[in-house]
C-alpha positions in Angstrom: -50.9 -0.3 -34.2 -52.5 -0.1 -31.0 -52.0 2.9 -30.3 -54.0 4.4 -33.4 -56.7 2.1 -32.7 -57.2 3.9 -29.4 -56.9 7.3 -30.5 -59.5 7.1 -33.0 -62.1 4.8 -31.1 -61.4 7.4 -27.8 -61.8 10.6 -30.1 -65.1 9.1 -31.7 -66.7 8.3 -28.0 -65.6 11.7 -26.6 -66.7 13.9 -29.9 -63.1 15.7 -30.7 -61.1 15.5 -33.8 -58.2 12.8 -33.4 -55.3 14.5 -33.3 -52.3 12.0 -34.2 -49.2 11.8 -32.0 -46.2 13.3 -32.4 -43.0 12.0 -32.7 -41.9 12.3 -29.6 -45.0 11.1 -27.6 -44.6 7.6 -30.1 -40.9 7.0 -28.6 -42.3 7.4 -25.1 -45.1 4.9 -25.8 -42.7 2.7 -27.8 -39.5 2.7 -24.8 -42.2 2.6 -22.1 -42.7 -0.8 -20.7 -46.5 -1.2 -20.2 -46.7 -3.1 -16.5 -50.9 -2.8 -17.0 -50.9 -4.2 -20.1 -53.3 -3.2 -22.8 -55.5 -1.7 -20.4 -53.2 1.0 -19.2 -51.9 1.8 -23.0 -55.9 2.3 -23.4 -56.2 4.5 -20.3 -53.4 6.4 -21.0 -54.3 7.4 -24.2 -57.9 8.5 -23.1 -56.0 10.7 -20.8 -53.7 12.4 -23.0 -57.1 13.1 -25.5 -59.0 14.7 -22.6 -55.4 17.0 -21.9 -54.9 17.3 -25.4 -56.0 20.7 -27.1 -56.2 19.8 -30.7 -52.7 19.8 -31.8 -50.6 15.8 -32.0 -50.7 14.5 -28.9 -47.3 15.4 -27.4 -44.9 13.6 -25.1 -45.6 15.8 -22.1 -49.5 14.5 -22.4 -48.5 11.2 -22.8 -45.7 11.7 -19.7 -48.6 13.5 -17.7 -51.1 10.4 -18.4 -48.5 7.9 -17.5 -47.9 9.9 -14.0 -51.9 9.7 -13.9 -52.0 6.1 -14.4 -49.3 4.5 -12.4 -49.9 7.2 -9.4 -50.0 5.5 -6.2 -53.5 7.4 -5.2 -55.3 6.2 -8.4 
């Protein structure tokens, strides 16, 4: 999945332990329709890493990275 391949390629550039996501975070990414394509699935999972604190990645970091991402003053 896509989404793995990101989280471990983004932990190993950025030094921290990959986390996983949890289950909620994977129906958000999963019901979330993706208007940027790969490129914002990558960006948004960078972003929920650098919230994240070490714990699965939850569905409020990957809610918070999608606000990130799609916000009009990007």
């Amino acid at each position: 999945m896509l989404t793995d391949y990101f989280r471990l390629r983004f932990s190993k550039e950025m030094h921290v332990d990959s986390p996983g996501f949890s289950q909620e975070a994977k129906v958000i990414m999963e019901n979330y329709s993706w208007p940027g394509n790969v490129r914002e699935l990558a960006n948004t999972i960078q972003k929920a890493l650098i919230f994240n604190r070490g714990a699965p990645i939850s569905s409020e970091e990957i809610s918070q990275a999608i606000r990130t991402e799609t916000s009009p003053n990007k």
